[in-house]
TORPA-4810 file (N, C-alpha, C, O; in nm, 3 decimals):
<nodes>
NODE_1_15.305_11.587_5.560_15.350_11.572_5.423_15.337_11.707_5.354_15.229_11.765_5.363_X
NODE_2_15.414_11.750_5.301_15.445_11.861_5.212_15.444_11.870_5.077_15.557_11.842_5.036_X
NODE_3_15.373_11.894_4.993_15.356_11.911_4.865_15.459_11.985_4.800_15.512_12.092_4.830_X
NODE_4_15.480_11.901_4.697_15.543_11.989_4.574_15.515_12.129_4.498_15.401_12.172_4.517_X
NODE_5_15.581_12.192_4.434_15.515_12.307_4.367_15.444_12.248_4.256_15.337_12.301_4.230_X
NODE_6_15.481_12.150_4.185_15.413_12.047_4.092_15.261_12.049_4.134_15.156_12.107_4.104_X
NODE_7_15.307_11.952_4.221_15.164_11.864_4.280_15.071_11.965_4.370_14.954_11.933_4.393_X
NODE_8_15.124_12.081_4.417_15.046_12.195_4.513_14.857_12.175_4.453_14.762_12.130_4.518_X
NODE_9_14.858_12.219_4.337_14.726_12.261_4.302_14.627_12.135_4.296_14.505_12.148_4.291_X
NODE_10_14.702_11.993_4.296_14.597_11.896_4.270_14.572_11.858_4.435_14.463_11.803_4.444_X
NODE_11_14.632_11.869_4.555_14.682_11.856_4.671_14.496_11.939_4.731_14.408_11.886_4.799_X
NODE_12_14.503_12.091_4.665_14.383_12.148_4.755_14.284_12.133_4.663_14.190_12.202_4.701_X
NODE_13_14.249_12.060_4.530_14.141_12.042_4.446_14.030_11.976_4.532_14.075_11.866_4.566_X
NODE_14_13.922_11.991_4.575_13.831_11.970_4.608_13.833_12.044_4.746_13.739_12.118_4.773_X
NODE_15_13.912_12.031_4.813_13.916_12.146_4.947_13.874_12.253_4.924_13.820_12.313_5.017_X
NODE_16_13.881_12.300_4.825_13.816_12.498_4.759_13.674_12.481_4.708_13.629_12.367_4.709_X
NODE_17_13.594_12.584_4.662_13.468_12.569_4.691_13.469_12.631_4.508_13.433_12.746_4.481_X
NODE_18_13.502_12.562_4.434_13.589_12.629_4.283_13.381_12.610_4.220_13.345_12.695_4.137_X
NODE_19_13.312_12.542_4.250_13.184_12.498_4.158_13.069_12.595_4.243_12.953_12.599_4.202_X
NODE_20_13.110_12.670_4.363_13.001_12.775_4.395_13.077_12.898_4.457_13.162_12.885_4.545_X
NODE_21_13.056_12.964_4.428_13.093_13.110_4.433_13.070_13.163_4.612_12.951_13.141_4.635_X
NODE_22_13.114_13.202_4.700_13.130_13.217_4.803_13.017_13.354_4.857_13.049_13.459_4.913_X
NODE_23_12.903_13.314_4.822_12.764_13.407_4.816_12.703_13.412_4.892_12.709_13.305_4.951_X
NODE_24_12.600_13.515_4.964_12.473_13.469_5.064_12.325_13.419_5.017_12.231_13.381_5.087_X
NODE_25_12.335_13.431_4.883_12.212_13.395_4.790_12.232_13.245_4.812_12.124_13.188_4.823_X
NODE_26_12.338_13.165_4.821_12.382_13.036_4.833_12.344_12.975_4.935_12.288_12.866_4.947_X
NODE_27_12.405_13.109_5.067_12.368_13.049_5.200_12.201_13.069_5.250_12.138_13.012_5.339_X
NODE_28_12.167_13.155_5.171_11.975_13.151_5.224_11.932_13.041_5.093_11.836_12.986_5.146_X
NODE_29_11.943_12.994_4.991_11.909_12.882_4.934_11.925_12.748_5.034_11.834_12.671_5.066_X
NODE_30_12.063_12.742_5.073_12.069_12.616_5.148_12.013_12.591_5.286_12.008_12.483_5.347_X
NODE_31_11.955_12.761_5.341_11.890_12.744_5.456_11.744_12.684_5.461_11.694_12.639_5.564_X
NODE_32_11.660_12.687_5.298_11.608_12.622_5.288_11.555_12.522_5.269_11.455_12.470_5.319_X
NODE_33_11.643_12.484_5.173_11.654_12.351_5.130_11.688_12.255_5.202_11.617_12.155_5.214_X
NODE_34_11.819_12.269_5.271_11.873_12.164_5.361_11.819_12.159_5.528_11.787_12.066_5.603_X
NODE_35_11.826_12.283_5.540_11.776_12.312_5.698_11.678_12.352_5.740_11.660_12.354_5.862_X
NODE_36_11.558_12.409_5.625_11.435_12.471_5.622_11.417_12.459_5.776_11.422_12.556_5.853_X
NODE_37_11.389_12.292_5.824_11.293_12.284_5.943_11.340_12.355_6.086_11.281_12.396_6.186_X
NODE_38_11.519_12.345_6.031_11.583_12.396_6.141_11.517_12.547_6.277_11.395_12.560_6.283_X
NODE_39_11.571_12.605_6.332_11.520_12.645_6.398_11.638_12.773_6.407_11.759_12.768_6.386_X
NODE_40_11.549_12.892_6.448_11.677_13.058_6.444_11.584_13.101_6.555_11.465_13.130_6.561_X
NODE_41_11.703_13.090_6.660_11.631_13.171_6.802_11.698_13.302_6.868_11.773_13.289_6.965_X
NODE_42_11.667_13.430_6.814_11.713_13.572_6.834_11.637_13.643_6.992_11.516_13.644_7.017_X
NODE_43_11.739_13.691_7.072_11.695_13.736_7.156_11.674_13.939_7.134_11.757_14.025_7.102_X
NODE_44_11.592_13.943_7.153_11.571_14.120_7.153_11.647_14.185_7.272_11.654_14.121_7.378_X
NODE_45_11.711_14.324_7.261_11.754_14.421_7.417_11.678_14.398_7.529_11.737_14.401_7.637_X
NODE_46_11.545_14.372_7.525_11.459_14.269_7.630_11.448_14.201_7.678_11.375_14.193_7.777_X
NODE_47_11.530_14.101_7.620_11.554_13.959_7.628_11.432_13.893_7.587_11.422_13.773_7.613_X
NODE_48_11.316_13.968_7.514_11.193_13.865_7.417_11.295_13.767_7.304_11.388_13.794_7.228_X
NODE_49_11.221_13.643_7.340_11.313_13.561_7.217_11.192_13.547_7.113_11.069_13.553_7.119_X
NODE_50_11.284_13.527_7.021_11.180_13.524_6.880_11.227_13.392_6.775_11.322_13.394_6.697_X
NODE_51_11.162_13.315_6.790_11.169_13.168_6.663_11.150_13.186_6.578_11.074_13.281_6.564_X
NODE_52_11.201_13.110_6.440_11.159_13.089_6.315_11.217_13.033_6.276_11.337_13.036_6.303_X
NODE_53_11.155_12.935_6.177_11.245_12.827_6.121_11.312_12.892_6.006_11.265_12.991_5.951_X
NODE_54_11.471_12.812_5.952_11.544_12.895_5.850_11.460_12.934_5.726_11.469_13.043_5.670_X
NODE_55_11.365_12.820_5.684_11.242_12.834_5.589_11.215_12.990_5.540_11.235_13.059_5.440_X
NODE_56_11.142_13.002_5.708_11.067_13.157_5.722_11.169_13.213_5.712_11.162_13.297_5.622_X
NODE_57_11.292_13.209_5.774_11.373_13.330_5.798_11.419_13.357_5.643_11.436_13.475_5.612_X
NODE_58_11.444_13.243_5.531_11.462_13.228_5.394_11.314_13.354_5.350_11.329_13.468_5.307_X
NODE_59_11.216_13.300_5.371_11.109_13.365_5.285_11.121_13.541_5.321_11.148_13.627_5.237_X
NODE_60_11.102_13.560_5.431_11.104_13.692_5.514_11.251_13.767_5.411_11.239_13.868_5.341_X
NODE_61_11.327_13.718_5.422_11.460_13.794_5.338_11.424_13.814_5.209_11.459_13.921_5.160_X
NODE_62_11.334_13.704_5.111_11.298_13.731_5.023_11.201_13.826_4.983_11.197_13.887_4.877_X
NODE_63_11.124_13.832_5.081_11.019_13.960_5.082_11.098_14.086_5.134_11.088_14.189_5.068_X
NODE_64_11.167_14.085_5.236_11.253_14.216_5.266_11.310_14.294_5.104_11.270_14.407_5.075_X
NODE_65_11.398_14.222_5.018_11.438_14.235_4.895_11.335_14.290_4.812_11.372_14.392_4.754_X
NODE_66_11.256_14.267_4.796_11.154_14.299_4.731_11.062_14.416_4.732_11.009_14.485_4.645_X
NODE_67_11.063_14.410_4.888_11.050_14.553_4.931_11.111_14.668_4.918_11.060_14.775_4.886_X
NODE_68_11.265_14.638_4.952_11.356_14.731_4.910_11.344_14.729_4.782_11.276_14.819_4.732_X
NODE_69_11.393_14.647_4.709_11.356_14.706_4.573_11.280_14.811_4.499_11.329_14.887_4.415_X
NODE_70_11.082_14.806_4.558_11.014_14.870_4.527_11.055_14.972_4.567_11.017_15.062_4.493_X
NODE_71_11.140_15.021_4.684_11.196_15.152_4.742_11.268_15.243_4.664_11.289_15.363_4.684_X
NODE_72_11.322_15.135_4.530_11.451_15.170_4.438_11.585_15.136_4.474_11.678_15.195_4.419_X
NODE_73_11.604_15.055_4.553_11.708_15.009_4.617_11.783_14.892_4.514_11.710_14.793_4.514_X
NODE_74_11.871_14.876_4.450_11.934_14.863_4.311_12.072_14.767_4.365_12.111_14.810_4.474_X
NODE_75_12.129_14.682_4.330_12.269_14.677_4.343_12.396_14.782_4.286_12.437_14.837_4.183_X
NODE_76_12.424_14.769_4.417_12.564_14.849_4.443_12.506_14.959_4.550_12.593_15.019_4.613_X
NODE_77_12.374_14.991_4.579_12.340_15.085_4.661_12.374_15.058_4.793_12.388_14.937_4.815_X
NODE_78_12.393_15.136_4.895_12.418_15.091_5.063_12.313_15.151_5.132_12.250_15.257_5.136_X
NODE_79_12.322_14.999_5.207_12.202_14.992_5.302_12.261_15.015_5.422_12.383_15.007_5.431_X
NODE_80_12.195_15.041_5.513_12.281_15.038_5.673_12.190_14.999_5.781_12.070_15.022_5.766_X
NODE_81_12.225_14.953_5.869_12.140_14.877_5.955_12.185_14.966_6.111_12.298_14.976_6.156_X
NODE_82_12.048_15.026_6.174_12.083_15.031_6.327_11.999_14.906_6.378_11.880_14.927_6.403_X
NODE_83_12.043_14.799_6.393_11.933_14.736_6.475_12.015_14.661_6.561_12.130_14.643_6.522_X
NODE_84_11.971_14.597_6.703_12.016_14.519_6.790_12.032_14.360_6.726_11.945_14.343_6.642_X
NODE_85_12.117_14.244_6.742_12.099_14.153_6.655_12.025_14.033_6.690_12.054_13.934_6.757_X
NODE_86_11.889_14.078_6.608_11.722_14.025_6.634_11.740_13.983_6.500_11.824_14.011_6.415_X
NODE_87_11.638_13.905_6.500_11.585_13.830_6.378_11.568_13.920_6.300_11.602_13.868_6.194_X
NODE_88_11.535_14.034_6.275_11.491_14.131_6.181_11.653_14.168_6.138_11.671_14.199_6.021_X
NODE_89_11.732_14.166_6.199_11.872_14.224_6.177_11.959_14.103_6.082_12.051_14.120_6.001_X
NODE_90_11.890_13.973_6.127_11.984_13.844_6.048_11.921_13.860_5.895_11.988_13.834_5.795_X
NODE_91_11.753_13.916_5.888_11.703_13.907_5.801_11.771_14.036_5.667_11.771_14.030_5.544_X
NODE_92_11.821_14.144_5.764_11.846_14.276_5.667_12.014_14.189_5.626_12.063_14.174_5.514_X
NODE_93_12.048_14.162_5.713_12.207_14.105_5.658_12.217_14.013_5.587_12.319_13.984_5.524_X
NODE_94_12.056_13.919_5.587_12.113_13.838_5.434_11.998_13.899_5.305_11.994_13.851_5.192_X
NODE_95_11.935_13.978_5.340_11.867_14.020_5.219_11.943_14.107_5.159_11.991_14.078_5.049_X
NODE_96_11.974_14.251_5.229_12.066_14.319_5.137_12.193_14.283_5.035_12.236_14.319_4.925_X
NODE_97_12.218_14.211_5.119_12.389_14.136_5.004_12.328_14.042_4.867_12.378_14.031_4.755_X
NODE_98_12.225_13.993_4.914_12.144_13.892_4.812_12.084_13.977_4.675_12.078_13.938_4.559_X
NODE_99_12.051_14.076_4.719_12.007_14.156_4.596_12.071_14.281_4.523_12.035_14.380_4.460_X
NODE_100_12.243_14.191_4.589_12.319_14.319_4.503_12.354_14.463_4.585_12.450_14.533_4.553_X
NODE_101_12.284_14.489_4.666_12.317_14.628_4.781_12.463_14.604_4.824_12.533_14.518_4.772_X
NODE_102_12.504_14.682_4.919_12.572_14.685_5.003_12.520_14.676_5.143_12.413_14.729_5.171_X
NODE_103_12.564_14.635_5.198_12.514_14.639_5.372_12.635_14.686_5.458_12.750_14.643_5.462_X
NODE_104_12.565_14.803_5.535_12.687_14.842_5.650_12.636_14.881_5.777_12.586_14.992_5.795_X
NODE_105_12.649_14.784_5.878_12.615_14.781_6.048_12.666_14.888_6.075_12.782_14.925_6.058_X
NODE_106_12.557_14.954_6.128_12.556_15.073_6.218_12.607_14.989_6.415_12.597_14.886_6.482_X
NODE_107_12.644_15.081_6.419_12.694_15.019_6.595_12.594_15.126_6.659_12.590_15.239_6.610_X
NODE_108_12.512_15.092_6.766_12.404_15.143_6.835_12.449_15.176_6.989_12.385_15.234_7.077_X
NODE_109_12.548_15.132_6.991_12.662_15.205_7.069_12.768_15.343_7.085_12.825_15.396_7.180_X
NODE_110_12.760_15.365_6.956_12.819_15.443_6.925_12.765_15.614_6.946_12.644_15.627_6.963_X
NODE_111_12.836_15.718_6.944_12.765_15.796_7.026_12.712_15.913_6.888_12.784_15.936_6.791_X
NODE_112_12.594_15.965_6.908_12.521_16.050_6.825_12.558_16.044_6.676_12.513_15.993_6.574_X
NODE_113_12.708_16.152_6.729_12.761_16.242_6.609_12.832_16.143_6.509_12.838_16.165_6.388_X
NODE_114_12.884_16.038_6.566_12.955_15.940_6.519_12.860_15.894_6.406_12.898_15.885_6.290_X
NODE_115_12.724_15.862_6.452_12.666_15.748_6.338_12.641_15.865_6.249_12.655_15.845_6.128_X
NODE_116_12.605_15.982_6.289_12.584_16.062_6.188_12.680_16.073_6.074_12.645_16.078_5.956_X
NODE_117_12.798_16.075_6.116_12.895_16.119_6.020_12.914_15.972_5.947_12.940_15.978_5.826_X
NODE_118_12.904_15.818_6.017_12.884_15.737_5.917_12.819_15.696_5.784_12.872_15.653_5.681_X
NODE_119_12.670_15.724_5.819_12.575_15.735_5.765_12.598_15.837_5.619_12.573_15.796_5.506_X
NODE_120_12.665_16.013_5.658_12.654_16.065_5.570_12.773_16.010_5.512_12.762_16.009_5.389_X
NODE_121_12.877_15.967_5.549_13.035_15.926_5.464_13.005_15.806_5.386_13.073_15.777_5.288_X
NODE_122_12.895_15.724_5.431_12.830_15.593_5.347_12.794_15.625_5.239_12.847_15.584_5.136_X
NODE_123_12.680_15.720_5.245_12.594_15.812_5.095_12.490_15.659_5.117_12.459_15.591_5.019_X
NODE_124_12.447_15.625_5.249_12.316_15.543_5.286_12.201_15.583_5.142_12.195_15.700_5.104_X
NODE_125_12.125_15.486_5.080_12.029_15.495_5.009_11.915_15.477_5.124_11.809_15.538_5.103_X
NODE_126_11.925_15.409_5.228_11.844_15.357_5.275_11.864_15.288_5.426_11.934_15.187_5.425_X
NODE_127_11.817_15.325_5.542_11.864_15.227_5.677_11.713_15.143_5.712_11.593_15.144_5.686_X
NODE_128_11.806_15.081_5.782_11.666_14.961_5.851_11.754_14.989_6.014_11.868_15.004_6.059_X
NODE_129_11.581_14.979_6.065_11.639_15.023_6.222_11.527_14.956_6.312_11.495_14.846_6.267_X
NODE_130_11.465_14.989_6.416_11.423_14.928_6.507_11.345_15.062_6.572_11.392_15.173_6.546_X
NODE_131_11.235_15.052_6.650_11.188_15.203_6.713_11.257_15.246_6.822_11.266_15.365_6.851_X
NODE_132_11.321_15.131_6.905_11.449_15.208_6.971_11.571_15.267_6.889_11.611_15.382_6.903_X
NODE_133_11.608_15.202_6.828_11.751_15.268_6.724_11.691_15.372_6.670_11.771_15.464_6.656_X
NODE_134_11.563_15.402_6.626_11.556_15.533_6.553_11.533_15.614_6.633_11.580_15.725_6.606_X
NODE_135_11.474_15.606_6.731_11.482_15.703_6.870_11.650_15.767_6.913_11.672_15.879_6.958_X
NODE_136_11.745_15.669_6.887_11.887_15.703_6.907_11.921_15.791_6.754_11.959_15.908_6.754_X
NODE_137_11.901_15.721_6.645_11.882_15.834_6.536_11.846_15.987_6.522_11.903_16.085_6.474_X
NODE_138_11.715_15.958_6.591_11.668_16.061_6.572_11.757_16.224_6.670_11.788_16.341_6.646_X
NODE_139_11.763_16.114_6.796_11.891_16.211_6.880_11.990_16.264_6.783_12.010_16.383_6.760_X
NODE_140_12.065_16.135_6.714_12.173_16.173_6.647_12.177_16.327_6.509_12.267_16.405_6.477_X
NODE_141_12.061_16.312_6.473_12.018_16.392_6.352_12.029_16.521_6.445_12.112_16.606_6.414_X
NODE_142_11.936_16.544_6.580_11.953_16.695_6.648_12.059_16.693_6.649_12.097_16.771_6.562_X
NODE_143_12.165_16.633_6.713_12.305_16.644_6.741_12.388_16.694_6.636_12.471_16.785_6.650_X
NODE_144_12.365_16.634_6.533_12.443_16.648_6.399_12.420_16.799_6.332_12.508_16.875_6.291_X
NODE_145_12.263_16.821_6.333_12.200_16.903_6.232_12.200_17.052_6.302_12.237_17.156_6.249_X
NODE_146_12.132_17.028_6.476_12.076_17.099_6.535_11.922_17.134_6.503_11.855_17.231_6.539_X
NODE_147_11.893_17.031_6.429_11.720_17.028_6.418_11.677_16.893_6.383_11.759_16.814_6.336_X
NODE_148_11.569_16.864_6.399_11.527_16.675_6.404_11.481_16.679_6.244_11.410_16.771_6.203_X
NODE_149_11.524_16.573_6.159_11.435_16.528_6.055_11.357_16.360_6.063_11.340_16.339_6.183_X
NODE_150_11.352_16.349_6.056_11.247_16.199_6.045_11.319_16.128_5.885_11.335_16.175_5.772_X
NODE_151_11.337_16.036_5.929_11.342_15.887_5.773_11.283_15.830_5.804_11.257_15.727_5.742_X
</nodes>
């Protein structure tokens, strides 16, 4: 059945999501509320798996935010992430967007000079990484700079 141009807009009224805004503040609210008990099972480059219920994984994002914040980390600022996708990585991808940042995945694949030049074309306030990814960082910075700095 095919709708009218008339009738089009009453046709998708309730199909659209018009009474909540299409947010991640929404989706870590409802991870608690509805699914708290549920269960988030992330495997590490190791293959260590790591549990937590959406609850924790809710609270942990909320404290991540907070942290950043104290960092000075503001909405509209960009964050960037080298990390493998571990629980710590689900946690930076819904905290940053939640408090207004920007978030932009670094690929840990990618070779030296590359993330370098991401990173500086971002104008990064701030990365979250892993002690392997910053070990690849830190390569990347000699590569880039021709001398190591530390973040």
């Amino acid at each position: 059945m095919t709708a009218s141009a008339s009738t089009a807009p009453h046709v998708l009224e309730g199909l659209m999501q018009h009474d909540v805004p299409l947010a991640l503040d929404h989706v870590l609210r409802r991870m608690r509320t509805v699914v708290g008990r549920g269960t988030v099972v992330t495997a590490g480059p190791d293959g260590a798996r790591t549990r937590a219920t959406y609850a924790d994984v809710a609270a942990r994002c909320e404290r991540l935010a907070g942290a950043l914040a104290e960092l000075g980390i503001g909405p509209g600022d960009r964050v960037g992430t080298l990390q493998w996708n571990t629980q710590a990585h689900l946690e930076a991808y819904l905290a940053v967007p939640c408090m207004g940042a920007v978030l932009h995945t670094l690929n840990l694949r990618l070779f030296p000079e590359r993330l370098a030049f991401i990173v500086k074309h971002a104008e990064d306030a701030r990365s979250s990484s892993t002690a392997r990814s910053r070990r690849c960082w830190r390569a990347s910075r000699v590569s880039s700079t021709g001398s190591s700095t530390s973040s």
